[in-house]
C-alpha positions in Angstrom: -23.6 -38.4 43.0 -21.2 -41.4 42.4 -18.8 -41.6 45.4 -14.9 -41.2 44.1 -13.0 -44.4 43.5 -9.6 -44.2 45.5 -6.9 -46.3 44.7 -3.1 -46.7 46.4 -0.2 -45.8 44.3 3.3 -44.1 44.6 2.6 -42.1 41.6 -0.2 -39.8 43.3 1.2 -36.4 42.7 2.4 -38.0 38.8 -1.1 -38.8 38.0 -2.6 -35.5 39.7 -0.1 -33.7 37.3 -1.1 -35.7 34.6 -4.7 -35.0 34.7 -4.2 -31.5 35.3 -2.4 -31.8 31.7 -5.1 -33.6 30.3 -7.7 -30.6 30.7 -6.7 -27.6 28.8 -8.6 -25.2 31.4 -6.6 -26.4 34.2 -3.6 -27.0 32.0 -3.5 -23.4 30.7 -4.3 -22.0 34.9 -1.0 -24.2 35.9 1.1 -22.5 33.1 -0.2 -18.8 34.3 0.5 -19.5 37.8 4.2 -21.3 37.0 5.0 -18.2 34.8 3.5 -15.9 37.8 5.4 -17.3 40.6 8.4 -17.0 38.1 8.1 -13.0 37.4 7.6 -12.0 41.5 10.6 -13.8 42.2 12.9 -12.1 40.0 13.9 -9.4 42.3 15.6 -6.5 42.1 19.6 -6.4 42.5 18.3 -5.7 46.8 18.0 -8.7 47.5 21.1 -11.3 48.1 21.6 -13.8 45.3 21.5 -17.0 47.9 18.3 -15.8 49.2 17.0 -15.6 45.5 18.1 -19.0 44.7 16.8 -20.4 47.7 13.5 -19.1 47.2 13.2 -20.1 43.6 14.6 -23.6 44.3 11.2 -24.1 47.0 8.6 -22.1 45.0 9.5 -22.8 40.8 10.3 -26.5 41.4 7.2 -28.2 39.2 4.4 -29.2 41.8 0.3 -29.8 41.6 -0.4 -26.2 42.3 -3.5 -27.2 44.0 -4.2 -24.1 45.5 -3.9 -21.6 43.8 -6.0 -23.5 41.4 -8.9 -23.6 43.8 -8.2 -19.7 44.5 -8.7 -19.3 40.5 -11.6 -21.7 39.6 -13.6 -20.1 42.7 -13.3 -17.3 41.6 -14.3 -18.3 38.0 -17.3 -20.4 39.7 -18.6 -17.1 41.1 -18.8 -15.1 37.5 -14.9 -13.3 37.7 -11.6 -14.5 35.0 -9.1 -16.5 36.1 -6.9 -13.8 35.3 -8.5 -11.5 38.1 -7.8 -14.1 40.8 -3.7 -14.6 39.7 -2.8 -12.5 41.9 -4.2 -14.3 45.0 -4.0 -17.9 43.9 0.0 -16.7 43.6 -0.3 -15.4 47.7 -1.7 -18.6 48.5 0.8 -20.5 47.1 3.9 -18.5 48.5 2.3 -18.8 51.8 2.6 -23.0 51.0 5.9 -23.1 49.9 6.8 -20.9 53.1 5.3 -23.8 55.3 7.1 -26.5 53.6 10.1 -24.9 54.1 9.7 -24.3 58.0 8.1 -27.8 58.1 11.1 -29.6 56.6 13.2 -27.9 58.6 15.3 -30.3 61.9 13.6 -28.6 64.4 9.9 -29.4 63.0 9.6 -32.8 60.6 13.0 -32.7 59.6 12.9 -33.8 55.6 15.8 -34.0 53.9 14.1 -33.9 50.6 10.9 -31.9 49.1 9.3 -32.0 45.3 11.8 -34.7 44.3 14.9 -32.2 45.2 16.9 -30.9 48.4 14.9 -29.6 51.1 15.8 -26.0 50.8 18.2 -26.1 54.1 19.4 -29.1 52.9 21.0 -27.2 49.5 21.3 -23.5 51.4 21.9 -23.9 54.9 18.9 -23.8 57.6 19.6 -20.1 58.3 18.9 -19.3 54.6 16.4 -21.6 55.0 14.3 -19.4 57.2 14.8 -16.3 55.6 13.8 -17.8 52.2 10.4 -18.8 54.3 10.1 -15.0 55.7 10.5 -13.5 52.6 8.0 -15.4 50.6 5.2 -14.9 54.0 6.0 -11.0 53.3 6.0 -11.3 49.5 2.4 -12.7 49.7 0.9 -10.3 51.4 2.8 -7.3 49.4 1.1 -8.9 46.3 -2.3 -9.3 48.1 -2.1 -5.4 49.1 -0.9 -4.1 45.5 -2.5 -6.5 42.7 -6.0 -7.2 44.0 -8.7 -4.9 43.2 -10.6 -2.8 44.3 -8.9 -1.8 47.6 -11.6 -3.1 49.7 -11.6 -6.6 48.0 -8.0 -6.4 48.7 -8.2 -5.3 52.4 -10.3 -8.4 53.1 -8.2 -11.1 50.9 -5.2 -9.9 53.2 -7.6 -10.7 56.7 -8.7 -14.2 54.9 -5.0 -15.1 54.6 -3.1 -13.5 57.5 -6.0 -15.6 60.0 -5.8 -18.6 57.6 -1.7 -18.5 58.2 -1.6 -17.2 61.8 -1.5 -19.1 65.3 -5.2 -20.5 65.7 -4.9 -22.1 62.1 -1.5 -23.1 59.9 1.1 -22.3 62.9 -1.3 -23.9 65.7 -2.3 -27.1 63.3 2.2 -27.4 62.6 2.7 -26.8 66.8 0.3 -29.6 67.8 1.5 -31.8 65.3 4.5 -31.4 66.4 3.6 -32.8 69.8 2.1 -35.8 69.0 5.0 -37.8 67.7 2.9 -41.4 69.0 0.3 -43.0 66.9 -2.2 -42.2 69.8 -4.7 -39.7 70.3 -8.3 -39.7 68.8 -9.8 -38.7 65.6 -10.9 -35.5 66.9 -7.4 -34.5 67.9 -6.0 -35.5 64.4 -8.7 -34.3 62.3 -8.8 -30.6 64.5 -4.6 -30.4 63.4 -5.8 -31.4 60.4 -8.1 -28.9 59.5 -6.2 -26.5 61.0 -2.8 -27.1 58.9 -4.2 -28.4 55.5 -7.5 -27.4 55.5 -7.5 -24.0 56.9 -5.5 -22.6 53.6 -7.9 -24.6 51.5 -10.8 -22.7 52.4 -9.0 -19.5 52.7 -8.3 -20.4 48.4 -11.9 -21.0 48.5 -13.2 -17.4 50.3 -10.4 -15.3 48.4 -11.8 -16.7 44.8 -15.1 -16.1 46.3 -14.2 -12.1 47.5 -12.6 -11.9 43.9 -15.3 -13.4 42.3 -18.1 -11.3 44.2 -19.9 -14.1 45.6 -23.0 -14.0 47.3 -23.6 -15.5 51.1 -24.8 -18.7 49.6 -21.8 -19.4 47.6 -19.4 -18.8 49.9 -21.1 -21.6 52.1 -21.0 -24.3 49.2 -17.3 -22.8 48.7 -16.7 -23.4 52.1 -18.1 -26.8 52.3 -16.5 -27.9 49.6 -13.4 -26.9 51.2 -13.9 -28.4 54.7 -14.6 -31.9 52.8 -11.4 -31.5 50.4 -9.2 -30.4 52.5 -9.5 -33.4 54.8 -9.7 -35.7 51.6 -6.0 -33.7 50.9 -4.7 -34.5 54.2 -6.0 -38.2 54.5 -4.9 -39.1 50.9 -1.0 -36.9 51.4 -1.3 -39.6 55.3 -1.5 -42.9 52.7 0.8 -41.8 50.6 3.6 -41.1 53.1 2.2 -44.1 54.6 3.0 -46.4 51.9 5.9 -44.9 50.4 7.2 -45.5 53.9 6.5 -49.4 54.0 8.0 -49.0 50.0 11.2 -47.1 51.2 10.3 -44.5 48.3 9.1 -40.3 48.8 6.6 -39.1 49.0 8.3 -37.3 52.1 11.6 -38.4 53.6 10.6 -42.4 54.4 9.8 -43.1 57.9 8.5 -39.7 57.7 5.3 -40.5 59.6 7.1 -43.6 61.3 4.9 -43.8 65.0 2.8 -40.4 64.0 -0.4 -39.8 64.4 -1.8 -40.2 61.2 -5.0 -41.3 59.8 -3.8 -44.8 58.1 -2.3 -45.5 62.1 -5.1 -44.4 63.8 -8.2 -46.0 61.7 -6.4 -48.1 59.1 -5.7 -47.9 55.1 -9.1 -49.1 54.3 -11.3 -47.0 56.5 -9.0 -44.1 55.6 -9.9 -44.5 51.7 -13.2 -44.9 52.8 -13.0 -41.6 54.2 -11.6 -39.9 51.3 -14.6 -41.4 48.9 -17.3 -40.0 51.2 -15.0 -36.3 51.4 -14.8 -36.1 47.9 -18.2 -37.1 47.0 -19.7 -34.3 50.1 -17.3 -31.8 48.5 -18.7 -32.2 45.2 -22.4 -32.5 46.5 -21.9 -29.0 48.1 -21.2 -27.0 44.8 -24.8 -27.7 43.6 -25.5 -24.0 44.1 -23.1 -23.3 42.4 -23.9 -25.4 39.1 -22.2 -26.0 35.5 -19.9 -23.2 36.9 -18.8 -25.4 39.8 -17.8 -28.2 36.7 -13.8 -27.8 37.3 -14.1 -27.6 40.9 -16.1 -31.0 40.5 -12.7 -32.5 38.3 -10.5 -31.0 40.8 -12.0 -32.7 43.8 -11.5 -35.8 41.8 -8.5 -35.4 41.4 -7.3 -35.3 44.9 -9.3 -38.4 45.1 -7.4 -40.2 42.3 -3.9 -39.2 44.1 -4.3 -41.2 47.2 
């Protein structure tokens, strides 16, 4: 296979958008999941009408929608609808929009802004802030446990994504980050908080699609190859983005976000990072052969992520 062009610019998440648009499969997958996320947050007169707002203003806000994408189109890859697999690729992307919040709060990254608006404790206040992030963790899983069938396929989509989100994978990739504030440390460290933080929620997208889907032993290993290689791709490309947008004074995050971090464009240089994120994305794609045509959008989606950075 071809390796994946990557290219710098400060439109990344614009031009991902954009070619979502430009496929009607993946167009029409964006709309049911914006229209999703929209009905579970419209809650019931219970809960507090700051809390409401604070949630909608971090989870409706228009965004690639990335993973519950890959949550769908695994699923679809492994012979179930699209439809069957809203319910997860929903989860997943509460549990994202949970992290975001937490990460942009002052004690952890400290963002002022997110999706081109107010970090949410910017607009609602950090303590709001929190709760918005609590509710949506518990939200996800109450949808996991009630939408997903059968029972047992449900039981083990809630195990994928509780170990994906706990302290050896999301939570211990966002603590060690959070200690290494230098631009020293070695690829191992970085890649290891890396695929702990980005990629560990990638592949968890990957295996729910797969449960969904009834996949068989060999396809969840391409699944989960492919989603090793992507979601280092993810992290490396989301690294050169902040990277230049910080040398540009524009947002990707909050500028100087990454200012003396370790990242991958400090540690082994712009270059050698895009280098990277070729060979990820060509390794991902190469891994779906098992898979085949029905591993096509999966293929474009990889792409994709290569076309942001």
């Amino acid at each position: 296979m071809k390796s994946a062009s990557v290219t710098i610019s400060p439109t990344g998440q614009a031009s991902v958008q954009a070619s979502v648009r430009g496929n009607d499969s993946l167009a029409h997958k964006r709309a049911l999941i914006e229209s999703s996320l929209d009905k579970y947050t419209r809650f019931s007169p219970g809960c507090p009408e700051s809390l409401r707002e604070a949630i909608r203003h971090s989870l409706l806000p228009p965004g690639k929608r990335l993973r519950p994408m890959l949550v769908m189109l695994a699923a679809e890859a492994c012979g179930a609808t699209a439809d069957a697999a809203l319910p997860a690729a929903c989860a997943v992307e509460m549990i994202h929009t949970y992290s975001l919040i937490h990460d942009d709060l002052p004690a952890m990254d400290n963002d002022d802004m997110r999706r081109g608006k107010p970090a949410c404790h910017k607009k609602f206040g950090e303590a709001t802030a929190i709760l918005a992030g609590d509710a949506l963790l518990s939200l996800a899983f109450e949808i996991l446990a009630r939408e997903v069938t059968p029972a047992e396929v449900a039981m083990q989509c809630v195990v994928t994504l509780t170990h994906a989100a706990g302290p050896t994978q999301l939570v211990g990739g966002q603590c060690d980050d959070l200690s290494e504030h230098l631009a020293t440390g070695s690829r191992d460290l970085l890649e290891s908080i890396h695929n702990r933080k980005t990629g560990a929620l990638f592949l968890a997208c990957l295996r729910l699609g797969g449960l969904i889907g009834g996949a068989t032993e060999e396809q969840h290993r391409a699944l989960q190859t492919y989603g090793e290689k992507l979601g280092l791709a993810f992290q490396i490309t989301d690294d050169l983005l902040d990277f230049h947008g910080d040398r540009r004074g524009s947002a990707h995050g909050s500028a100087n976000s990454d200012a003396g971090k370790l990242t991958f464009p400090n540690l082994i240089g712009v270059e050698q990072s895009k280098e990277a994120v070729s060979s990820l994305v060509t390794a991902a794609c190469n891994a779906l052969a098992p898979l085949g045509n029905a591993a096509r959008s999966l293929n474009a989606l990889a792409c994709f992520v290569s076309d942001r950075a």
